[in-house]
py3Dmol code that shows the C-alpha trace and the ligand (Angstrom):
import py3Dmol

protein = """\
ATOM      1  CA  UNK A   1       0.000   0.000   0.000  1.00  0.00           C
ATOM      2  CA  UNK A   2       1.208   3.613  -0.847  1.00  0.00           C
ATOM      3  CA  UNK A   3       1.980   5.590   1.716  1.00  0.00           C
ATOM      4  CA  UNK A   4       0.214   8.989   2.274  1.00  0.00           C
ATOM      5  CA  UNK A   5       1.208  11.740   1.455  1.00  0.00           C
ATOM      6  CA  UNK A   6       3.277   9.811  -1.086  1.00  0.00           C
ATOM      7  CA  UNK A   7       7.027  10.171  -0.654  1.00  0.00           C
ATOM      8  CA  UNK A   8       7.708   9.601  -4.106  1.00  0.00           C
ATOM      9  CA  UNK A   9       5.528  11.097  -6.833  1.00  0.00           C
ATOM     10  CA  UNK A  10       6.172   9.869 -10.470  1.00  0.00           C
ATOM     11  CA  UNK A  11       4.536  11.993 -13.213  1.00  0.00           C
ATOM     12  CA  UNK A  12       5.078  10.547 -16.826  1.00  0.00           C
ATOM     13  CA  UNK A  13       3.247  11.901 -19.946  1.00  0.00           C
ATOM     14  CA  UNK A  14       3.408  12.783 -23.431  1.00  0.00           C
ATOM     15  CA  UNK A  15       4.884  16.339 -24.433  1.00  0.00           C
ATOM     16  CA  UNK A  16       3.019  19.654 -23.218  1.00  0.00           C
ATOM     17  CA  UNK A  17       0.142  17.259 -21.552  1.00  0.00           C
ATOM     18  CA  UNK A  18       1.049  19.894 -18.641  1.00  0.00           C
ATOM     19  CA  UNK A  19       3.391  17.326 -16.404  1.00  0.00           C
ATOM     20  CA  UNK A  20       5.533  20.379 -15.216  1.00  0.00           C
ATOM     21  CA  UNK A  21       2.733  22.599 -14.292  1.00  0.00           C
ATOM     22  CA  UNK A  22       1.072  20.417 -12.286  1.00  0.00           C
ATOM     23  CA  UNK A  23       4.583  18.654 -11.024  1.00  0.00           C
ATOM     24  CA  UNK A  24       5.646  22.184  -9.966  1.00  0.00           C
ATOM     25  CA  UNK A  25       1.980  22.786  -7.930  1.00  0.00           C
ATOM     26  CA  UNK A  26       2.096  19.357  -6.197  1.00  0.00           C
ATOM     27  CA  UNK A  27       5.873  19.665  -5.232  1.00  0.00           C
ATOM     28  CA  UNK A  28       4.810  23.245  -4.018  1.00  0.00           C
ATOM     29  CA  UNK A  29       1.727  22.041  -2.195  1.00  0.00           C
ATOM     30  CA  UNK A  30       3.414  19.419  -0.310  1.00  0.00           C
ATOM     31  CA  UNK A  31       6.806  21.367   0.056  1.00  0.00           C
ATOM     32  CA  UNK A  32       8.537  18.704  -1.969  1.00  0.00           C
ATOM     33  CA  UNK A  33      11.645  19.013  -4.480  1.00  0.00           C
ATOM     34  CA  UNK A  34      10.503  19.421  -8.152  1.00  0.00           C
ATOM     35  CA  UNK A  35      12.850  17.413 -10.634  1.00  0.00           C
ATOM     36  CA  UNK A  36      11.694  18.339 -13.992  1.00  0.00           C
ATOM     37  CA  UNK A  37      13.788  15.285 -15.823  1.00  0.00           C
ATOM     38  CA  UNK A  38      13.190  16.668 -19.579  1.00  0.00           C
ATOM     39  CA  UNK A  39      15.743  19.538 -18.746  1.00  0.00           C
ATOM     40  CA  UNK A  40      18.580  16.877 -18.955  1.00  0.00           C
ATOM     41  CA  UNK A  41      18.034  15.608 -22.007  1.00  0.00           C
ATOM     42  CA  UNK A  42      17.561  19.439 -22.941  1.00  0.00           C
ATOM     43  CA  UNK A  43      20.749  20.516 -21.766  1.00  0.00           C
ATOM     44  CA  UNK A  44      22.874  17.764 -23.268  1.00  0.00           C
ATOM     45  CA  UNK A  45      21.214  18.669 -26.817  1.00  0.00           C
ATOM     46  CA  UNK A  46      22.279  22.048 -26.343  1.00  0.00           C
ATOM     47  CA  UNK A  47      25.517  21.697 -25.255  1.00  0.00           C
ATOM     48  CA  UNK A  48      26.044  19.444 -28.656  1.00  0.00           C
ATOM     49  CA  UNK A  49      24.561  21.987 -30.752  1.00  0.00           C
ATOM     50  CA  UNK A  50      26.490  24.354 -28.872  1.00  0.00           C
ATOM     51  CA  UNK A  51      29.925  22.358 -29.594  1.00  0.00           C
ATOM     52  CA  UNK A  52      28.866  21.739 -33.567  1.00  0.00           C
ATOM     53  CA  UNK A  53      28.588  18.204 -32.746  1.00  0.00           C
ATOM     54  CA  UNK A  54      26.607  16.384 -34.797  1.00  0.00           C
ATOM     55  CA  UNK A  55      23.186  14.712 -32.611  1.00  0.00           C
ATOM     56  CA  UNK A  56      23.101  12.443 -34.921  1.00  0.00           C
ATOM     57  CA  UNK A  57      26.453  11.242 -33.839  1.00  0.00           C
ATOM     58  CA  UNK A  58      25.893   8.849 -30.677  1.00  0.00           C
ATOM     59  CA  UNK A  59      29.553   8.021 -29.245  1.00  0.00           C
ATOM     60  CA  UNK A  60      30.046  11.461 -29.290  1.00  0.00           C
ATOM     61  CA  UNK A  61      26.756  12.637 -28.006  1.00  0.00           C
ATOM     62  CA  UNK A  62      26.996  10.112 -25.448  1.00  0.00           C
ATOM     63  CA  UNK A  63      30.843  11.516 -24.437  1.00  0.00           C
ATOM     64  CA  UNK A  64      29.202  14.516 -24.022  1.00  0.00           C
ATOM     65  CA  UNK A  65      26.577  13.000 -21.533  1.00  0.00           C
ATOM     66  CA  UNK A  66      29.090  11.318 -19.344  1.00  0.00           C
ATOM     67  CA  UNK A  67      30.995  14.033 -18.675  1.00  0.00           C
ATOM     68  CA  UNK A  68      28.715  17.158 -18.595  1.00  0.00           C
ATOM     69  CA  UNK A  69      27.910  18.430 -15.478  1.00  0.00           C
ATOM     70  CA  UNK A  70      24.332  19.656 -15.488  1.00  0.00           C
ATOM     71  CA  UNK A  71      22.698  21.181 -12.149  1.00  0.00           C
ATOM     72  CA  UNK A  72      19.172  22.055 -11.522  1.00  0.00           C
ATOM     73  CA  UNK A  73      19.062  24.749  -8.871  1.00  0.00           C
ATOM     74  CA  UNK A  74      15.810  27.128  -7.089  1.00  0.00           C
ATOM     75  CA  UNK A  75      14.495  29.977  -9.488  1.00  0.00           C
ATOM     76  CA  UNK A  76      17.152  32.978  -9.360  1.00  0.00           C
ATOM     77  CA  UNK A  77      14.454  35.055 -11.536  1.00  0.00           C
ATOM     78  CA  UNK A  78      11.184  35.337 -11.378  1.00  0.00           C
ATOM     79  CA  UNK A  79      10.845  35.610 -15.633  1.00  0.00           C
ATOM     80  CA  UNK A  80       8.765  32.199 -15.632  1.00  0.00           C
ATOM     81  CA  UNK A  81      11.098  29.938 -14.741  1.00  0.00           C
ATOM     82  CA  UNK A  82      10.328  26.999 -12.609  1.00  0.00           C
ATOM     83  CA  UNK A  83      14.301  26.642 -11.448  1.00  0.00           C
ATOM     84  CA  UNK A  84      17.354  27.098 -12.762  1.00  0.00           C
ATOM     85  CA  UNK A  85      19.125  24.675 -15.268  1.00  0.00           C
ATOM     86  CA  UNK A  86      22.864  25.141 -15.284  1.00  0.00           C
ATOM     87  CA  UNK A  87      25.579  23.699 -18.239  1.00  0.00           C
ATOM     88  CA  UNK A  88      29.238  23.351 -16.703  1.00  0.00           C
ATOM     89  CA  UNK A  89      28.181  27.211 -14.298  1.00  0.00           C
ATOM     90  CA  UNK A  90      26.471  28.455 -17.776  1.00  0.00           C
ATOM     91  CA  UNK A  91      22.829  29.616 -16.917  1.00  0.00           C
ATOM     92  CA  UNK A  92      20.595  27.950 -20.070  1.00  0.00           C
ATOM     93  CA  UNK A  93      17.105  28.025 -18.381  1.00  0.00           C
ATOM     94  CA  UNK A  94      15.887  29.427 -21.685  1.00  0.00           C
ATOM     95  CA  UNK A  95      17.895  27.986 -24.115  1.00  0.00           C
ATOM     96  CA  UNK A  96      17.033  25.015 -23.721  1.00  0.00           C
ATOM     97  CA  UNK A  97      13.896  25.842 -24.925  1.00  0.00           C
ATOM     98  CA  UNK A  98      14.720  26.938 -28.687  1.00  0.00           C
ATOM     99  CA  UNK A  99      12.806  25.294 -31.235  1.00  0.00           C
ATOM    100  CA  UNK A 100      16.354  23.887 -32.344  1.00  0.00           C
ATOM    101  CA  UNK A 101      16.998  22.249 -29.092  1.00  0.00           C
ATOM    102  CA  UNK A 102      13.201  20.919 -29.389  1.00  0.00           C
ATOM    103  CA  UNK A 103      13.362  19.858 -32.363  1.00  0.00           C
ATOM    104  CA  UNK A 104      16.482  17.369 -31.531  1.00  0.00           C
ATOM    105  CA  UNK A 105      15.936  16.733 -28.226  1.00  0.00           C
ATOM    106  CA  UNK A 106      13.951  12.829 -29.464  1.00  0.00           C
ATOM    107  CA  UNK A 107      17.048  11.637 -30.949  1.00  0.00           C
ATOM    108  CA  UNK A 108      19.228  12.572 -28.119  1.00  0.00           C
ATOM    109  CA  UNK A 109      17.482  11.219 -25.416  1.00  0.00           C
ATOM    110  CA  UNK A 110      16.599   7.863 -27.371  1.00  0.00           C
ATOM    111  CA  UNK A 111      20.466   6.912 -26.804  1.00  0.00           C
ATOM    112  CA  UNK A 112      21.181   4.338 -24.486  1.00  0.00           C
ATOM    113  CA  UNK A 113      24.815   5.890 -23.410  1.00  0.00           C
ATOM    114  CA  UNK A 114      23.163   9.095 -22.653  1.00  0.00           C
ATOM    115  CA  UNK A 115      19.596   7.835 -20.793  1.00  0.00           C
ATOM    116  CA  UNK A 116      22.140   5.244 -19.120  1.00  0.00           C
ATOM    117  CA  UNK A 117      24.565   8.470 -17.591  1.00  0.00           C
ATOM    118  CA  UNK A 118      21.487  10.555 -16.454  1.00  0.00           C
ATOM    119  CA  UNK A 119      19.189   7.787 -15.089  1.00  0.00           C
ATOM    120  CA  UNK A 120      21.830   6.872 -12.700  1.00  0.00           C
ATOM    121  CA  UNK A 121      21.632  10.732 -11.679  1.00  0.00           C
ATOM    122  CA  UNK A 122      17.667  10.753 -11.544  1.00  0.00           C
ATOM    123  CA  UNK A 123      17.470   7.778  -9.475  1.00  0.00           C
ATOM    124  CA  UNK A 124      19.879   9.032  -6.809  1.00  0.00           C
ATOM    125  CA  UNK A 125      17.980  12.190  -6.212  1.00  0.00           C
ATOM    126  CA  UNK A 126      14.570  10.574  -6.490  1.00  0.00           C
ATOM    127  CA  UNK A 127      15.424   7.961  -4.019  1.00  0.00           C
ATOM    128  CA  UNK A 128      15.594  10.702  -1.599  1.00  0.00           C
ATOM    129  CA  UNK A 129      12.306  11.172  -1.577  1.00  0.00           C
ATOM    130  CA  UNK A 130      10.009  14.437  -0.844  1.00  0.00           C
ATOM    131  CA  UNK A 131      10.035  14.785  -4.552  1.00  0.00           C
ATOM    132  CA  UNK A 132       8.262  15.015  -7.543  1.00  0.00           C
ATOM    133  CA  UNK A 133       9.571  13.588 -10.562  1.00  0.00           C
ATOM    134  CA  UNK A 134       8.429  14.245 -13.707  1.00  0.00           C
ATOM    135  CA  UNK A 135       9.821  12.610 -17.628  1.00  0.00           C
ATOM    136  CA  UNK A 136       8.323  10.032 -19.737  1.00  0.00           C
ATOM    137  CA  UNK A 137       9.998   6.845 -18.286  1.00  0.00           C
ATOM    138  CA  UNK A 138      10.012   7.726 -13.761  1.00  0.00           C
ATOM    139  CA  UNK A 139       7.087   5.151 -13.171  1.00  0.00           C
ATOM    140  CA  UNK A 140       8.503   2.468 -15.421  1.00  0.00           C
ATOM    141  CA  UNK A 141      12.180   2.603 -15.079  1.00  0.00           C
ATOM    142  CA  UNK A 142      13.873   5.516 -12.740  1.00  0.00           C
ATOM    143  CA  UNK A 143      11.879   5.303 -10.139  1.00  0.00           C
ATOM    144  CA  UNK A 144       8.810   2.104 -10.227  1.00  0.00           C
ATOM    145  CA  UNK A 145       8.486   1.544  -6.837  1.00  0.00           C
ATOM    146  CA  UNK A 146       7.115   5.360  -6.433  1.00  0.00           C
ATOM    147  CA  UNK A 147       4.599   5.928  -3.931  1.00  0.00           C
ATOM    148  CA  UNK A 148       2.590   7.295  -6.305  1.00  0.00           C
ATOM    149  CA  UNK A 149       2.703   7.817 -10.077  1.00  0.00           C
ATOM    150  CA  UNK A 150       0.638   9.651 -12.304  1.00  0.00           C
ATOM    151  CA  UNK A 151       0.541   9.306 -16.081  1.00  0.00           C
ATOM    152  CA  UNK A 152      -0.983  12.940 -17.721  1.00  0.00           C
ATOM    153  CA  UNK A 153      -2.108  12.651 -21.119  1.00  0.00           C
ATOM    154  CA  UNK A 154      -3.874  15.055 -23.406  1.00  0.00           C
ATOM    155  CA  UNK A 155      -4.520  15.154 -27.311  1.00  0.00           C
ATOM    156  CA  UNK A 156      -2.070  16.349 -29.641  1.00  0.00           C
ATOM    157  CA  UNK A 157      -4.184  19.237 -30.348  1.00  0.00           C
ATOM    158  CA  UNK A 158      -4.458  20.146 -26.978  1.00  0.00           C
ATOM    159  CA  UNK A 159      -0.984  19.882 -26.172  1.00  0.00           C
ATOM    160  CA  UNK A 160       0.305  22.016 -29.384  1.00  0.00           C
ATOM    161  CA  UNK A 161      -2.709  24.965 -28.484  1.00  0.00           C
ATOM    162  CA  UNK A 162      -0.450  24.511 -24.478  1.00  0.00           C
ATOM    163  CA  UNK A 163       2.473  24.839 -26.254  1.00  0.00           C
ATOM    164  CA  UNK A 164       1.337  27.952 -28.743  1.00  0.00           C
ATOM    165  CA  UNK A 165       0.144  29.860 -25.999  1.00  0.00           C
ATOM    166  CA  UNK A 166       3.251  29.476 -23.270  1.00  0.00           C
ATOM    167  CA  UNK A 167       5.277  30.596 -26.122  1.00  0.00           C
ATOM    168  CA  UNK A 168       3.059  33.569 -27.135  1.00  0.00           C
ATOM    169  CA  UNK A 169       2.936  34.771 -24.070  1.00  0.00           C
ATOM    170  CA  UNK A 170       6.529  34.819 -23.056  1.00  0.00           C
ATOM    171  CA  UNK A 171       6.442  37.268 -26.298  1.00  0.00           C
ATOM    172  CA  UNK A 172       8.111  35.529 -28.625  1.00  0.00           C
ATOM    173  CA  UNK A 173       6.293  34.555 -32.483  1.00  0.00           C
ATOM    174  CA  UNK A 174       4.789  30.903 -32.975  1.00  0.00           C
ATOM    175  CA  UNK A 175       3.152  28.739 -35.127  1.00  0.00           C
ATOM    176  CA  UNK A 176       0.675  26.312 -34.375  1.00  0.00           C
ATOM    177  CA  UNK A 177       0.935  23.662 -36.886  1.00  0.00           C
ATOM    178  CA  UNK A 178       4.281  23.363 -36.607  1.00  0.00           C
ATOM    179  CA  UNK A 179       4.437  23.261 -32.987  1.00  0.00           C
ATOM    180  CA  UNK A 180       1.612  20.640 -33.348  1.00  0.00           C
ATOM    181  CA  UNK A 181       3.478  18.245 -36.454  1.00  0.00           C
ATOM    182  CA  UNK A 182       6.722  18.924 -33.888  1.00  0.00           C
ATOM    183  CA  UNK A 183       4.483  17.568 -30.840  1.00  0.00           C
ATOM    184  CA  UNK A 184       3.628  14.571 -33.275  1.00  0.00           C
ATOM    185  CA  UNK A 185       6.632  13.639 -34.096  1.00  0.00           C
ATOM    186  CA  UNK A 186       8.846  14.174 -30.826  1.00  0.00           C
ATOM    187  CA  UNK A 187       5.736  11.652 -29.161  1.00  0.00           C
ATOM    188  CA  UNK A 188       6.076   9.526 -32.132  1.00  0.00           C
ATOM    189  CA  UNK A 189       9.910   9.116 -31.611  1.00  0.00           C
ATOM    190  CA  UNK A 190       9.489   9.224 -27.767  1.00  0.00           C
ATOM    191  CA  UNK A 191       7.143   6.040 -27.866  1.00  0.00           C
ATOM    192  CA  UNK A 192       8.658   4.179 -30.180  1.00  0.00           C
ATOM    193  CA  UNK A 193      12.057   4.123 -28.943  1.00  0.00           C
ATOM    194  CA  UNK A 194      14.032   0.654 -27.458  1.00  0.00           C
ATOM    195  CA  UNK A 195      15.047   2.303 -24.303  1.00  0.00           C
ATOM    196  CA  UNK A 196      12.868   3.273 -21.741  1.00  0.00           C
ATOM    197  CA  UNK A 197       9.633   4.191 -24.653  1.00  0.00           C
ATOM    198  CA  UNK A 198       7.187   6.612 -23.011  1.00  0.00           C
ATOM    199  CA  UNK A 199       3.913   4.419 -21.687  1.00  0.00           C
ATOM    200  CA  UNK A 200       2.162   4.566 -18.735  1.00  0.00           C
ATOM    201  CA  UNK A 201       2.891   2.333 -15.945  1.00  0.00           C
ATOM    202  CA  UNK A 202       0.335  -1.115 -15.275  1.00  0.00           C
ATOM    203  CA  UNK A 203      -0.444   0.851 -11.640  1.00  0.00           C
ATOM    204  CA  UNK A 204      -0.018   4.375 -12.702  1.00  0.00           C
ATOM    205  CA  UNK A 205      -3.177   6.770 -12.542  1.00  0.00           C
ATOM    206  CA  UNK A 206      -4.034   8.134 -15.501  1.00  0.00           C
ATOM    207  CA  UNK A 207      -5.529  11.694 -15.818  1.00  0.00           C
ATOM    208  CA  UNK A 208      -6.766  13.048 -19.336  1.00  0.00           C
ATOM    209  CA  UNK A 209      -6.304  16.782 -19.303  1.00  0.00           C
ATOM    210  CA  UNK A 210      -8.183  16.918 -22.358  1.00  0.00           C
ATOM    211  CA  UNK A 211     -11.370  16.797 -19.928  1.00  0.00           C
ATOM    212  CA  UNK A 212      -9.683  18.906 -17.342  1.00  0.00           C
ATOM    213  CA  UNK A 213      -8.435  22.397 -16.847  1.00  0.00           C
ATOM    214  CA  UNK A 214      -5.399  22.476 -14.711  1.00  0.00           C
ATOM    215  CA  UNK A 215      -7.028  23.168 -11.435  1.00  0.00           C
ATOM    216  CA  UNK A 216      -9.268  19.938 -11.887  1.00  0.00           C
ATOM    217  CA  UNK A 217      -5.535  17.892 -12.668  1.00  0.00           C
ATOM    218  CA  UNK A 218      -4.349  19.652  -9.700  1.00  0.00           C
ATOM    219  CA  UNK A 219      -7.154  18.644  -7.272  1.00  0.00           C
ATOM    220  CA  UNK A 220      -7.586  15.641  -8.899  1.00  0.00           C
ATOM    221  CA  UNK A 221      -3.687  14.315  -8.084  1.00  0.00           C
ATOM    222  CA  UNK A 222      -3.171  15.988  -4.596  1.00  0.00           C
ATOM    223  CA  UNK A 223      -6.471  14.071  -3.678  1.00  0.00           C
ATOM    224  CA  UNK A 224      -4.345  11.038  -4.629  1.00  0.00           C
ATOM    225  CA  UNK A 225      -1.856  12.627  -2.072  1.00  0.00           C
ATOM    226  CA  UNK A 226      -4.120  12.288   0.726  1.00  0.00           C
TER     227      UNK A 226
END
"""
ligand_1 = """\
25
LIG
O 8.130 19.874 -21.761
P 7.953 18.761 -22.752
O 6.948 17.754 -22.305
O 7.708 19.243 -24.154
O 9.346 18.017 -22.889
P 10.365 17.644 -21.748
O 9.686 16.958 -20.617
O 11.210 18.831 -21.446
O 11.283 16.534 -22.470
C 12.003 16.812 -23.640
C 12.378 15.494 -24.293
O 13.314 14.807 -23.445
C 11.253 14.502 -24.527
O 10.597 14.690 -25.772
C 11.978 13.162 -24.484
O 12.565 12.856 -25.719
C 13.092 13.404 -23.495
N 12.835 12.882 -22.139
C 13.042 11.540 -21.920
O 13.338 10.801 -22.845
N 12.915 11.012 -20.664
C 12.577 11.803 -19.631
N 12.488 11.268 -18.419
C 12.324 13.176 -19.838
C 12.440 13.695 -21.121
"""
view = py3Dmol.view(width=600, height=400)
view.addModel(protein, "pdb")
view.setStyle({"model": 0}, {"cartoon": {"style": "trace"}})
view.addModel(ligand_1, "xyz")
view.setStyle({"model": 1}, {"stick": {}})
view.zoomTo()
view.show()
């Protein structure tokens, strides 16, 4: 039986199906750590852009990966953010977020050198509980004896509208069918992959934001909490 609150919550999803929001509002509710996992496979992508190594390259990608020392640490700004992500000191909390890092992000993380160097990371910090972990693979590989994990799915149309409107209104330009082919293909690539594919967990919970606005996702899981 899970223990309540839940020690360890594991929230695994599709992308923009709102993990982070609501991972960030539980973690705050219950004055947990919030480990948004995405941000690591993020930051590696950008550092090999960064370098003009080829992504497509996985020895080297996965050199990069073993040695790169990435650090998550508490908001420094309040521009958005929900913490800071960190490159070898270098502050690339938005970054990370460039279409270009987006757009390569699938192939990066579907390497088994690279998801093998920053699982071992993921685990150590979620084992020590108080947190909220959030990726595509916590409940079935990092972390699947969690308390409790959650599996947050949406439509693709759903997810790209999400996606259109965070950008627009940090005030930057978008466009919605290409965010939404992008959000189609990066789940496509996500799922399909041999290591650690996105899919629910057999005893995860799963929530369908589709149906729910993300107050109802947020009552929903922290009634799982109690
Ligand atoms: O925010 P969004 O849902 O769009 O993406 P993210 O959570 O930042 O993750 C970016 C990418 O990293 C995903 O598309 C996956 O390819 C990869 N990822 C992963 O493979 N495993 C995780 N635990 C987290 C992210």
């Amino acid at each position: 039986m899970p223990s309540n609150p839940p020690s360890v919550i594991a929230i695994d999803g599709p992308a923009a199906s709102g993990k982070s929001t609501l991972g960030l509002r539980l973690a705050n509710a219950l004055g947990y750590l919030f480990f948004d996992t995405g941000v690591m496979y993020r930051a590696i992508t950008w550092l090999a852009l960064q370098r003009g190594i080829n992504v497509r390259d996985e020895a080297a990608v996965t050199a990069l990966a073993e040695k790169a020392q990435i650090d998550v640490a508490p908001a420094s700004k309040s521009d958005g953010r929900a913490c800071d992500v960190l490159v070898d000191g270098q502050d690339i909390t938005w970054e990370i977020r460039r279409r270009k890092v987006e757009s390569n992000v699938s192939i990066v993380s579907a390497y088994h050198g690279v998801r093998s160097a920053l699982s071992q990371q993921q685990r150590r910090i979620g084992q020590r509980g108080h947190i909220v972990m959030v990726g595509r693979d916590i409940g079935t590989v990092i972390l699947p004896e969690a308390d409790l994990k959650i599996y947050l799915d949406a439509s693709a149309e759903q997810r790209a509208r999400r996606r259109y409107d965070e950008i627009i209104a940090r005030g930057k330009q978008a466009d919605y069918n290409e965010i939404l082919a992008k959000v189609i293909e990066r789940d496509s690539i996500d799922s399909t992959r041999d290591v650690a594919p996105l899919k629910a967990a057999e005893d995860a919970v799963v929530l369908d934001s589709d149906k729910l606005d993300a107050d109802e996702v947020f009552e929903r899981a922290l009634a799982l909490c109690r």
